[in-house]
GUDREN-147564 format. One line per 2 residues: their letters; for each residue x, y, z of N, C-alpha, C. Coordinates in Angstrom, 1 decimal. Atoms other than C-alpha are relative to their C-alpha. Example, Ala and Ser with C-alpha at 12.3 -4.5 7.8 and 13.67 -1.06 7.14 Angstrom:
// GUDREN-147564
as = 0.9/-1.2/0.0/12.3/-4.5/7.8/0.9/1.2/0.0; -0.9/-1.1/0.0/13.7/-1.1/7.1/-0.8/1.1/0.8
***
This chain:
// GUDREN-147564
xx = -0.1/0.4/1.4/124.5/71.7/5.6/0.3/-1.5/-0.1; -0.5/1.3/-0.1/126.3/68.5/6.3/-1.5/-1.0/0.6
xx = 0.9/0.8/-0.5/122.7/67.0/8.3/-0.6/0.0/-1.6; 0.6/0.1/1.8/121.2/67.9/4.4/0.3/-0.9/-0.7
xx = -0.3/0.8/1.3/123.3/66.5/2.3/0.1/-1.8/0.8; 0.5/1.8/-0.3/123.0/62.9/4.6/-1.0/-0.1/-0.4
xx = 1.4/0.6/0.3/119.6/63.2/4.3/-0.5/-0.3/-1.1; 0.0/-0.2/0.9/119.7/63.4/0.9/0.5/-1.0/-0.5
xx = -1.1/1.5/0.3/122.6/61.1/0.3/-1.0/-1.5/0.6; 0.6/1.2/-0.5/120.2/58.2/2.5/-1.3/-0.2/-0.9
xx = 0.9/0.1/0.5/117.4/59.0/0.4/-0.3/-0.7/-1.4; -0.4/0.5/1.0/119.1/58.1/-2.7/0.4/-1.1/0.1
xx = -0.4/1.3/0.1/120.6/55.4/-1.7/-0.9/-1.5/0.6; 1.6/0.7/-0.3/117.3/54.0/0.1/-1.1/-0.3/-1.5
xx = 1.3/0.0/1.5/115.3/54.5/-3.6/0.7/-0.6/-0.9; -0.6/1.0/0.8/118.1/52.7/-5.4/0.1/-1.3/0.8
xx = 0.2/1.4/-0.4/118.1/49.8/-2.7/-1.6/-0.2/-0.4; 1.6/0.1/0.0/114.1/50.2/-3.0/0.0/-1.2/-2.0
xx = 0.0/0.4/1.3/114.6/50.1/-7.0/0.5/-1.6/-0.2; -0.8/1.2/0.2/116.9/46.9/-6.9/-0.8/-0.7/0.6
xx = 1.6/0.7/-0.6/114.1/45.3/-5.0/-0.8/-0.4/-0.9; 0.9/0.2/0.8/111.8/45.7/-7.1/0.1/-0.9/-1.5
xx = -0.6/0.3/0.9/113.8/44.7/-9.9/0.5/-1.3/-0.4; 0.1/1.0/-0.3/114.8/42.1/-8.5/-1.4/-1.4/0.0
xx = 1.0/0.8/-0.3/111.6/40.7/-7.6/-0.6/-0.1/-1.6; -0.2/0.3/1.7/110.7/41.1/-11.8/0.5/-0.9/-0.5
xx = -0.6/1.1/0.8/113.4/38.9/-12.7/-0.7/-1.3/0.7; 0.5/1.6/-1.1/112.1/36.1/-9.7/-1.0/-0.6/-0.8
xx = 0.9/0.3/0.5/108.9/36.6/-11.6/0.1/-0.7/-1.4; 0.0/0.1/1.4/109.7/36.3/-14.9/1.0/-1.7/0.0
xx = -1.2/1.7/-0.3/112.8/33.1/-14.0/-1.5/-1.3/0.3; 0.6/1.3/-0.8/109.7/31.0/-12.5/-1.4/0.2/-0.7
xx = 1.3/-0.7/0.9/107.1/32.2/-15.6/-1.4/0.3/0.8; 1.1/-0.4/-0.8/105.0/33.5/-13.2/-0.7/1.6/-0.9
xx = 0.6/-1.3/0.7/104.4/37.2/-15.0/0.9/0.3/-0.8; -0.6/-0.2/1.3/105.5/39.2/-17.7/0.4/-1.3/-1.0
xx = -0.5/1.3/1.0/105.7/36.0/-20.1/0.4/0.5/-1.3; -0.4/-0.5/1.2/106.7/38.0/-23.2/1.7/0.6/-0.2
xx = -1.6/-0.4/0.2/110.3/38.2/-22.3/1.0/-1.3/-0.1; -0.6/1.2/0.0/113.0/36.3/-23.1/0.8/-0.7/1.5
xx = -0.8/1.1/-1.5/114.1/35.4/-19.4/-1.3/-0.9/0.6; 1.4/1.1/-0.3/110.4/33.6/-19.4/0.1/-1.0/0.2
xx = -0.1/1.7/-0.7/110.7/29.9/-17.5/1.5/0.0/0.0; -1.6/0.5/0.1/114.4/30.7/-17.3/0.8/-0.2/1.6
xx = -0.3/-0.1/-1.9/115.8/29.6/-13.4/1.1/0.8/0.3; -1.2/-0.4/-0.3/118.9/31.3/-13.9/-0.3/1.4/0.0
xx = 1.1/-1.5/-0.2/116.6/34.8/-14.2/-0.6/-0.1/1.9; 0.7/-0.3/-0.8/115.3/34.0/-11.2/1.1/0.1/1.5
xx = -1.4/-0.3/-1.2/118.8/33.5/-9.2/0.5/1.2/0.1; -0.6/-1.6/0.1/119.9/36.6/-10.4/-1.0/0.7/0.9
xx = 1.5/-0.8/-0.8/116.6/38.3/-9.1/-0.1/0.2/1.7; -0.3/0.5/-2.0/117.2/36.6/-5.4/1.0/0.7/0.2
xx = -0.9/-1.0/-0.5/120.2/38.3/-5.5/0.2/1.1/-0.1; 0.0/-1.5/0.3/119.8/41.7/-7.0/-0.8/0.2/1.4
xx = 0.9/-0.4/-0.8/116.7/41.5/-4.6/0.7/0.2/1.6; -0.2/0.2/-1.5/119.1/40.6/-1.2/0.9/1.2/-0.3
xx = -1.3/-1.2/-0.4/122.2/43.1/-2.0/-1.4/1.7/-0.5; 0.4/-1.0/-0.2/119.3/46.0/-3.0/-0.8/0.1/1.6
xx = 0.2/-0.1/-1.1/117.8/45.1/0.6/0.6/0.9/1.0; -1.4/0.1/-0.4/121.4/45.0/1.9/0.2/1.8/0.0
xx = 0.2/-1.5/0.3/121.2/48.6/0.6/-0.6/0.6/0.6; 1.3/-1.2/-1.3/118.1/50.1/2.3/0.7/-0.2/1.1
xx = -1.0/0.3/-1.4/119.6/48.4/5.2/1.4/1.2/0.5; -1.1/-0.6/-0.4/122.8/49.9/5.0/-0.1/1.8/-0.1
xx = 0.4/-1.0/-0.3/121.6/53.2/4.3/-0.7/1.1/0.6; 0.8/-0.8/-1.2/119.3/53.9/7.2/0.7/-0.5/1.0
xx = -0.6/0.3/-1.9/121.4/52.5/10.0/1.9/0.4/-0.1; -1.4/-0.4/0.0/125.3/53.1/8.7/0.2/1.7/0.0
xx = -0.2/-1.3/-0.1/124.7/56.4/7.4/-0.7/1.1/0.6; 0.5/-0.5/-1.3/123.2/57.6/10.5/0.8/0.6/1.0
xx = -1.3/-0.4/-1.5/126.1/57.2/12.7/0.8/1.3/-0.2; -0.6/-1.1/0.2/127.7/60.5/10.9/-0.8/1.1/0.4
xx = 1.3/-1.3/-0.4/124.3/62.4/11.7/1.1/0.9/1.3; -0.4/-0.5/-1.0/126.1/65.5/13.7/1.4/-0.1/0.6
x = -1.2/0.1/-0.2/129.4/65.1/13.6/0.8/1.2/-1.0
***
């Protein structure tokens, strides 16, 4: 039961690093009026720092959720 609910637990926390990714990469776009131009963070650079960073700590995320929460596999 315990191998379950990791796998489970990494899955979720891999689709929310995935999501912050993505999300990130939206605001990059939108900070450097590259796409979506119909928002107000349109040509804004401080959208786009935000974005760099949502985008490294939801990385940071996948990251940490396929290699940390591993080491409990079986214990």
């Amino acid at each position: 039961m315990r191998d379950f609910f990791n796998g489970v637990m990494r899955g979720i926390s891999t689709l929310i690093g995935l999501l912050m990714v993505a999300m990130g990469g939206i605001w990059i776009l939108q900070g450097f009026n590259i796409a979506f131009l119909d928002s107000f963070m349109a040509n804004d650079k401080q959208w786009a720092l935000w974005g760099a960073i949502l985008a490294l700590v939801g990385a940071g995320q996948v990251y940490w959720s396929n290699t940390r929460m591993g080491d409990y596999k079986g214990k």
